[in-house]
Rosetta silent file (secondary structure, phi, psi, omega in degrees, C-alpha in Angstrom):
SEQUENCE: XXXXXXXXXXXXXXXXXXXXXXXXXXXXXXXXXXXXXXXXXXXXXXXXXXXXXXXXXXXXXXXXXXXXXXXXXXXXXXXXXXXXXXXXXXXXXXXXXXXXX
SCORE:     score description
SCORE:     0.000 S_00000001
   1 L     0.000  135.583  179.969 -100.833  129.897  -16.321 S_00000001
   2 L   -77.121  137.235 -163.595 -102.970  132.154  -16.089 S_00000001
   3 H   -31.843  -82.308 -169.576 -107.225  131.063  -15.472 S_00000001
   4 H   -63.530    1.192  166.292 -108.751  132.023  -18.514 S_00000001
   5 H   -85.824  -40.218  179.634 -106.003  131.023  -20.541 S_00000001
   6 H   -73.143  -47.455  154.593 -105.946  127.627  -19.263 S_00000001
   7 H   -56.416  -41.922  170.909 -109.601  127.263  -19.815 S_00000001
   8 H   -60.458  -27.464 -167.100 -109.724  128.955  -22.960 S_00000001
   9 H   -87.314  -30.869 -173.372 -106.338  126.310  -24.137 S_00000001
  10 L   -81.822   -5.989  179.022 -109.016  123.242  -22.830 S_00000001
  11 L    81.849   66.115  175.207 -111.805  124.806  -25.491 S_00000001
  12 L  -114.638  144.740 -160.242 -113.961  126.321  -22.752 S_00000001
  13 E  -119.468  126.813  162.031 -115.913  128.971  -24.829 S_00000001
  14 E   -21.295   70.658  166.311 -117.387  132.462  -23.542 S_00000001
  15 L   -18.643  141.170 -166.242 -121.356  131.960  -22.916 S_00000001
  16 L   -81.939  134.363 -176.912 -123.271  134.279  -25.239 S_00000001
  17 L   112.770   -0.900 -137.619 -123.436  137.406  -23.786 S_00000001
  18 L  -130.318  145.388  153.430 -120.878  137.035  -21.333 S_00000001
  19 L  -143.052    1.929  160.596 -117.310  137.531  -20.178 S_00000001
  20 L  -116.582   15.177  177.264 -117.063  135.532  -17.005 S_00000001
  21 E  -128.895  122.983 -175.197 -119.040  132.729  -17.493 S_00000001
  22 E  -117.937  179.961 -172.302 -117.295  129.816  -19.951 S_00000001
  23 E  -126.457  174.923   53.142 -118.637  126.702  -21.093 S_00000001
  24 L   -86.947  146.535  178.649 -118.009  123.312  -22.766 S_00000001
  25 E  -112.576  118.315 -168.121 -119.921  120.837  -24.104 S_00000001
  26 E  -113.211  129.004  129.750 -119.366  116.845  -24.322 S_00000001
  27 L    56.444   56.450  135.026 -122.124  114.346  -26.099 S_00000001
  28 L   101.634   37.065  173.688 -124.987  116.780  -24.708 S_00000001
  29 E   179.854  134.673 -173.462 -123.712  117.677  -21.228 S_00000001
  30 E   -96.066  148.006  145.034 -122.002  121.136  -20.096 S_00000001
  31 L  -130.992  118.967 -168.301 -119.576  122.247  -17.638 S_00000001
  32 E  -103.498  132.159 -176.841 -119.340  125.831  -16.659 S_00000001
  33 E  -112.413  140.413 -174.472 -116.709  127.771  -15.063 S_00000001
  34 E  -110.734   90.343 -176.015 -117.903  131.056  -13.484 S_00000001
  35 H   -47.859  -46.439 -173.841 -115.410  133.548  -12.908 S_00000001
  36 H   -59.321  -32.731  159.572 -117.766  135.829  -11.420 S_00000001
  37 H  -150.338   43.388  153.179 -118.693  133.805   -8.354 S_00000001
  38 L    44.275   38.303  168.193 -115.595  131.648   -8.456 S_00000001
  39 E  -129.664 -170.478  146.746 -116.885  128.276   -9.202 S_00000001
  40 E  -131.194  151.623  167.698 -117.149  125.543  -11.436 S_00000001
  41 E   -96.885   88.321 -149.840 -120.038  124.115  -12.402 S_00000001
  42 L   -82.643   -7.085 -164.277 -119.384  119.879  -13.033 S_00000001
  43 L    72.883  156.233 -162.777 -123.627  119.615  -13.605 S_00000001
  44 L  -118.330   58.041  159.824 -125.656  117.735  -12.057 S_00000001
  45 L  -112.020  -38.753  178.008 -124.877  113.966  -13.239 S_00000001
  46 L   -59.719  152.016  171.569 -120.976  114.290  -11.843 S_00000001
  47 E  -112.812  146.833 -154.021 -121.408  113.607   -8.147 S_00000001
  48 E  -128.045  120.306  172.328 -119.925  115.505   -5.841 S_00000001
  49 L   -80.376  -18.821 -153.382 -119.370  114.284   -2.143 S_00000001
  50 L  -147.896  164.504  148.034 -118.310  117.814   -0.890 S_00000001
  51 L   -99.117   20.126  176.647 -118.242  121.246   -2.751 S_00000001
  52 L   -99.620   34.269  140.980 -114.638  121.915   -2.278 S_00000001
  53 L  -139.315   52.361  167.607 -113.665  121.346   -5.215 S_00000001
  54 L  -131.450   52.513  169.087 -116.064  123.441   -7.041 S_00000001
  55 E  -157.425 -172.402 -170.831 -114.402  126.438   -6.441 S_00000001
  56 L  -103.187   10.336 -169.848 -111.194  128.953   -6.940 S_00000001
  57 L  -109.189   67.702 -177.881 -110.039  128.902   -3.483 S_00000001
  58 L   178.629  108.923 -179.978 -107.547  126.069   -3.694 S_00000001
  59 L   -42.476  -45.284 -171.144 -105.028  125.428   -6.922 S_00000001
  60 H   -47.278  -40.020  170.667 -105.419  121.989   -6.659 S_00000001
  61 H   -15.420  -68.732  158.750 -109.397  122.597   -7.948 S_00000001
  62 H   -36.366  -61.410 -179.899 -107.607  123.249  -11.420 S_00000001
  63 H   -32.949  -61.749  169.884 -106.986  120.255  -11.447 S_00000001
  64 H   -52.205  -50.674 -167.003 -109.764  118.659  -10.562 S_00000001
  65 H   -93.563  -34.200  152.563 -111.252  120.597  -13.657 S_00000001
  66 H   -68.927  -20.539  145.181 -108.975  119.681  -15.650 S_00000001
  67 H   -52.328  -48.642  178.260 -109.201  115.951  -15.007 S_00000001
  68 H   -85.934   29.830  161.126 -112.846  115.834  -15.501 S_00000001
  69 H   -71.680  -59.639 -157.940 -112.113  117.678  -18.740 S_00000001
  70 H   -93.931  -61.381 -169.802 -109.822  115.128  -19.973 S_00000001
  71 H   -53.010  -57.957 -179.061 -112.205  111.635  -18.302 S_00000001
  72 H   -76.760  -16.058  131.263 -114.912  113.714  -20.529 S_00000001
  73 H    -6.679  -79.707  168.804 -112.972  114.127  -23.226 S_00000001
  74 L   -62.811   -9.418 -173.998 -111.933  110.350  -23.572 S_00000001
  75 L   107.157  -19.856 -167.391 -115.930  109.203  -23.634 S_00000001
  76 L   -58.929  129.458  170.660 -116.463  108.792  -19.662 S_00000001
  77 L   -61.639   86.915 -166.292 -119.725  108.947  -18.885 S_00000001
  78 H   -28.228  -25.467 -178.115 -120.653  111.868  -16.532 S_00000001
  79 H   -76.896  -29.184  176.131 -122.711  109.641  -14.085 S_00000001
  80 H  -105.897   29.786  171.320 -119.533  107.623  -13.498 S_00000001
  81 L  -101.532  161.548 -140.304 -117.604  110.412  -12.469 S_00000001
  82 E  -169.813   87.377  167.247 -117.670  110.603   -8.803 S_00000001
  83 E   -41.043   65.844  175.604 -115.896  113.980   -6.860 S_00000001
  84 L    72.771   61.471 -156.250 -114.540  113.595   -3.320 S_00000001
  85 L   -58.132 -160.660 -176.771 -116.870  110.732   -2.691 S_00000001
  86 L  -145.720  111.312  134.904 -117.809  110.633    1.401 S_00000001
  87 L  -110.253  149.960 -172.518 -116.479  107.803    3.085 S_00000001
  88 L   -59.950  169.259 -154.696 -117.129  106.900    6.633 S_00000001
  89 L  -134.038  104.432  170.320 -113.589  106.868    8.880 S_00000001
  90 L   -79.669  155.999  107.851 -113.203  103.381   10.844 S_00000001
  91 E  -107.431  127.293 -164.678 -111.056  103.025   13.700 S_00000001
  92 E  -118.561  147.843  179.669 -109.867  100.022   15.235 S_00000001
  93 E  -112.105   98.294  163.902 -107.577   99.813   18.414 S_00000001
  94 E   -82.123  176.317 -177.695 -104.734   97.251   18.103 S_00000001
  95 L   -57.317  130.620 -173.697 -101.524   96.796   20.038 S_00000001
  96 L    71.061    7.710 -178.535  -99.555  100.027   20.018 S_00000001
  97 E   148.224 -144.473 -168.047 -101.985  102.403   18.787 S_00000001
  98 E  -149.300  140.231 -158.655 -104.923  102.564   16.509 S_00000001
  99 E  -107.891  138.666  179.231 -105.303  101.787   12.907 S_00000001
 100 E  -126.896  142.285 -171.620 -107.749  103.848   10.394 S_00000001
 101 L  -148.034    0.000    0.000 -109.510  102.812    7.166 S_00000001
């Protein structure tokens, strides 16, 4: 499907003035996708561990905006949504190799 159809089918609405920058609005908090420099903008209560997935250069991304569409949708509270958190990488060395968590 094509981008601005898929945003446009999720209710993301043209910013006044505008033809690459969309919008929506949940209980008083926005999220904007910017065609124009190929991002999205989750705001700054979702947390984000990384920025790669606040952008166009990966399909999966859709996604990602369309999940926190649908979590904000449903009532989820932007503060408990939580983006590619950053966890540390353990490695322990056992018998036969080495195990990671």
């Amino acid at each position: 499907m094509e981008a601005k159809k898929l945003i446009k089918t999720l209710g993301f609405k043209p910013k006044e003035n505008t033809s690459e920058l969309f919008h929506k609005e949940y209980n008083s908090y926005a999220i904007e996708v910017d065609f124009e420099k190929k991002q999205f903008n989750f705001g700054n209560k979702i947390e984000a561990g990384r920025e790669t997935t606040q952008n166009f250069s990966q399909p999966e991304n859709w996604v990602v905006l369309e999940c926190v569409d649908r979590l904000l949708e449903k009532g989820y509270q932007p503060e408990n949504i939580i983006l590619e958190k950053n966890t540390p990488l353990v490695m322990e060395r056992v018998a036969g190799g080495w195990i990671f968590w």
